[in-house]
Structures are given as C-alpha cells and as structure tokens.
Legacy VTK file of the C-alpha trace (Angstrom):
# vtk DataFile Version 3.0
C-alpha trace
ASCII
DATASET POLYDATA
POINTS 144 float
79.398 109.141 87.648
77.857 105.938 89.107
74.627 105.973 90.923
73.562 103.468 93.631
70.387 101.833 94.382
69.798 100.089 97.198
66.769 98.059 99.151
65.407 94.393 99.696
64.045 91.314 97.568
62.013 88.438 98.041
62.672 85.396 96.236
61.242 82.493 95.239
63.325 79.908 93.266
61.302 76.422 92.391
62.963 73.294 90.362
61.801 72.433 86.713
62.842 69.844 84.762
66.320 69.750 82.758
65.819 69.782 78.964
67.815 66.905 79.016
66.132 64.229 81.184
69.327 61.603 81.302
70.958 64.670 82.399
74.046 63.920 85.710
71.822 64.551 88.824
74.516 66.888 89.671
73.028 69.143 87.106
69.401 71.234 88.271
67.243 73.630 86.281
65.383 76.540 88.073
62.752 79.380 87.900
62.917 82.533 89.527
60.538 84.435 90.484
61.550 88.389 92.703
60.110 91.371 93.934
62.759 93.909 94.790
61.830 96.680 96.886
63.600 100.277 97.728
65.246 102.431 95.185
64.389 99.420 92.681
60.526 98.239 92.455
60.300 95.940 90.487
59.519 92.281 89.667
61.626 89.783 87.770
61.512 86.426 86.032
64.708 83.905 85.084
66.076 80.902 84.750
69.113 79.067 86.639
71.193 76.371 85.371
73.522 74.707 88.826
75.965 72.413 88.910
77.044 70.470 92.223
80.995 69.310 92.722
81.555 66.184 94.357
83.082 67.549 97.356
80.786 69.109 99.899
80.218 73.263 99.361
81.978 72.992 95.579
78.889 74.288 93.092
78.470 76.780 89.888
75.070 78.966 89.039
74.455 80.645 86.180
71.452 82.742 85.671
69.526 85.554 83.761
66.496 87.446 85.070
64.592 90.196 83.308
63.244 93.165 85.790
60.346 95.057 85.172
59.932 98.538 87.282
61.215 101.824 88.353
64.769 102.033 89.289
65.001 105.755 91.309
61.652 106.419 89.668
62.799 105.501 85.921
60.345 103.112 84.018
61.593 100.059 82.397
63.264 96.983 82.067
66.724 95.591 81.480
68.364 91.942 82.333
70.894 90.639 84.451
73.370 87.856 84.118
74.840 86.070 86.956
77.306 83.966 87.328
78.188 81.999 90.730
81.120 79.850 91.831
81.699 78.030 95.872
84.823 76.501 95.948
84.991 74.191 98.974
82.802 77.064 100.981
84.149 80.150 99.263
81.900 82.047 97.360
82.294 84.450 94.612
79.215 85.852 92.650
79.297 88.398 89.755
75.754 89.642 89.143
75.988 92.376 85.818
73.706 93.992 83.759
73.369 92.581 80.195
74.399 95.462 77.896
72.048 97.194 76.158
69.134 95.085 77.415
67.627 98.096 78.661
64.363 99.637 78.056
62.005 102.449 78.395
63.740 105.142 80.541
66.469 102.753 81.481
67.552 102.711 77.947
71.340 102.324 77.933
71.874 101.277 81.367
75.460 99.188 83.062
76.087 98.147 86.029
76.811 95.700 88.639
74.465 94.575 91.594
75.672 92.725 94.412
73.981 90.802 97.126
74.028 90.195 101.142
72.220 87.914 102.656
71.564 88.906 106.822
69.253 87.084 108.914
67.575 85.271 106.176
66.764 88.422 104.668
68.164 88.804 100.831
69.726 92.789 100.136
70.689 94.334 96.541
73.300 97.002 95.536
72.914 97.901 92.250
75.849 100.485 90.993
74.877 101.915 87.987
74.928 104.590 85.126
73.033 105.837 82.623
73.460 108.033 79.936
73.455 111.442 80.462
69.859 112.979 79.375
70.797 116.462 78.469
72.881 117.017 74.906
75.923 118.773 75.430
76.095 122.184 73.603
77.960 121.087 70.968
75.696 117.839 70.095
72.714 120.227 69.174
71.792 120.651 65.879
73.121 123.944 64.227
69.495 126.027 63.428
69.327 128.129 60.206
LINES 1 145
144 0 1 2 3 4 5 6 7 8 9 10 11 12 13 14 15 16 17 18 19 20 21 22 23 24 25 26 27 28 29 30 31 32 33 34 35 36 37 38 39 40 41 42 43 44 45 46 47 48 49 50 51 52 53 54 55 56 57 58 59 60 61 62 63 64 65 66 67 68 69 70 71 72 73 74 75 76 77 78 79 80 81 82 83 84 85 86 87 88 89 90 91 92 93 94 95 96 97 98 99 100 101 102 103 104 105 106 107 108 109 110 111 112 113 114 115 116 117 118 119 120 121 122 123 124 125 126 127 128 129 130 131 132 133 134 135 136 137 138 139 140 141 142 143
C-alpha cells in the first residue's frame, strides 16, 4: 500500500560550467543544492542538464539528486531522477525514485514525488513504498 510524505523545500540551484565549453548556449549545466522539510528531512545534492527551444516557454531538464535523511523517521538515502519538458508554456515533470538506490532503512524504496510551487514557496509529495519489514509466516526458516 503506498505511503505519502509530504512538507516543504528550499532550493538553491547555481550555474557551472558545461563539460563541453563550445557547447550551443541553449545548453546550461547546474548544481543543486535542498533542504526538504516535513515528513522528509533531509538534504540533497545534484546536477541539472537544460536545454532552451527557440520559441519562448519551449525547454527540457533533466536531473538527479541524492537525499540524505529521515523519510517518516527512516534513516537513509536514495536518488531521484527527474525529467522536465514546457512545451510553448505547458509543463509536464516526472520526478521518480531511482530503483534500488536506496539505503539504510530506506533500503528498497519506489516512488514518485511531485512538486507545487505557491507563492514562491516550493512543496513535495512523495508517494511511496517500501518493503514490508515483517516475514510472512511462511518465509521463516523451518527450526529443527
């Protein structure tokens, strides 16, 4: 059964350098820095790779962060990958966690987060699941 986590994160996004300097300068390279807050504390680090269109409010993202925390008191760390598309002013985002990237006691998590974005304020959902803890009866070993 998915679980959901919810709460706020700060941001701060700052342009490097492309690894190719005669790079298009539609192209930009970027490092993120978070701090999520609520059911997820936590603090991340990534990378972003955009690309602008030529006509205004056409762009791509793509992007991985690793977060380091508790997510509903669970130590760990796992990754996400992101991957953003505005078409002419139409957004669509898919944010997902990177299977078994996991760690700690968030070993085998999935999931998808989503964000909103209110009053210059940035908000996560993450749904989520986990495996279940607690062997079944008939995964214990046999004694004798």
């Amino acid at each position: 059964m998915p679980q959901f986590a919810t709460g706020s994160f700060d941001v701060k996004i700052t342009p490097t350098p492309l690894a190719d300097t005669t790079a298009d300068s539609t192209l930009g390279r970027m490092t993120i820095d978070k701090k999520y807050h609520g059911d997820l504390e936590a603090t991340a680090k990534g990378e972003m790779l955009t690309a602008m269109g030529v006509v205004k409010g056409s762009a791509g993202y793509v992007a991985v962060e690793r977060i380091t925390g508790t997510l509903h008191g669970r130590k760990g760390s796992f990754s996400l990958q992101h991957n953003g598309v505005m078409n002419r002013g139409e957004q669509h985002l898919t944010i997902m966690v990177v299977p078994d990237s996991g760690s700690g006691q968030l070993t085998g998590l999935s999931g998808d987060l989503s964000i909103r974005i209110a009053e210059g304020k940035h908000f996560y959902e993450l749904q989520y699941s986990l495996p279940d803890e607690k062997p079944l009866a008939d995964d214990m070993p046999a004694s004798g």
